[in-house]
C-alpha positions, 0 to 999 in steps of 0.5 A, spaced: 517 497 520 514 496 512 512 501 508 506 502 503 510 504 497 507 507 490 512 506 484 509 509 477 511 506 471 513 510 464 506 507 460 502 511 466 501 505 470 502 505 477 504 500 483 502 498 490 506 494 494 509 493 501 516 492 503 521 493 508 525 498 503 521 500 497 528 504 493 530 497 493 525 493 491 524 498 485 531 496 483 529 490 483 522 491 478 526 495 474 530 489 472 525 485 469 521 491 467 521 495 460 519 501 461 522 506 466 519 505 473 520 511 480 518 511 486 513 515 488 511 515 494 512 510 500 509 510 507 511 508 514 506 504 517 504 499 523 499 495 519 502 496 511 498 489 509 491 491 512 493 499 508 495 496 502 489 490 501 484 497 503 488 501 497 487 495 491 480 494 493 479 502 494 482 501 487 480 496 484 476 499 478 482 502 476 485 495 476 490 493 470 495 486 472 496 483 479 499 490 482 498 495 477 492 501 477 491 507 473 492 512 478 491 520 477 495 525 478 491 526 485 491 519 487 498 520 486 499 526 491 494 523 497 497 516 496 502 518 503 496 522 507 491 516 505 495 511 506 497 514 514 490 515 515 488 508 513 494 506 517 491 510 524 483 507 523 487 501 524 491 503 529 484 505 533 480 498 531 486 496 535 486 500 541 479 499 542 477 493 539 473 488 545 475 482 541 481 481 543 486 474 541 486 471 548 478 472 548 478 469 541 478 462 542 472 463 546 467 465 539 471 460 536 
């Protein structure tokens, strides 16, 4: 399983990734990174891509370079309820969708 990890750096600025093991992926940011870098939040989710796509797009006004926003101190604390909760509308789109891989051909 992937996690949707949050990573906040010392000048304010905050990470949204995925990976199969965030606490080593910060490690390895920190080596080309100036400026202190913590692990914030990390979520396990079935569909980790889909949620983080949703979050940078969510996000998109708070947009610094590639990866990195400007977060608040409560976006920070919702990060793990608000990625579960995106992860679940996916898991539900899944279950109930009529559109299936083997009838997609078929609209194709």
């Amino acid at each position: 399983m992937k996690f949707v990890y949050l990573i906040r750096s010392s000048n304010g600025s905050h990470k949204i990734g995925v990976s199969k093991n965030p606490k080593n992926r910060t490690k390895q940011l920190q080596t080309a990174n100036d400026h202190e870098l913590t692990l914030i939040s990390m979520s396990e989710c079935k569909y980790p891509n889909k949620v983080e796509k949703t979050l940078h797009n969510l996000y998109c006004n708070d947009h610094k370079l590639g990866e990195w926003f400007n977060l608040s101190i409560n976006e920070e604390l919702n990060f793990n309820k608000l990625c579960q909760k995106l992860d679940n509308n996916f898991k539900i789109i899944e279950k109930y969708s009529t559109l299936s891989k083997k009838n997609l051909a078929t609209y194709l």
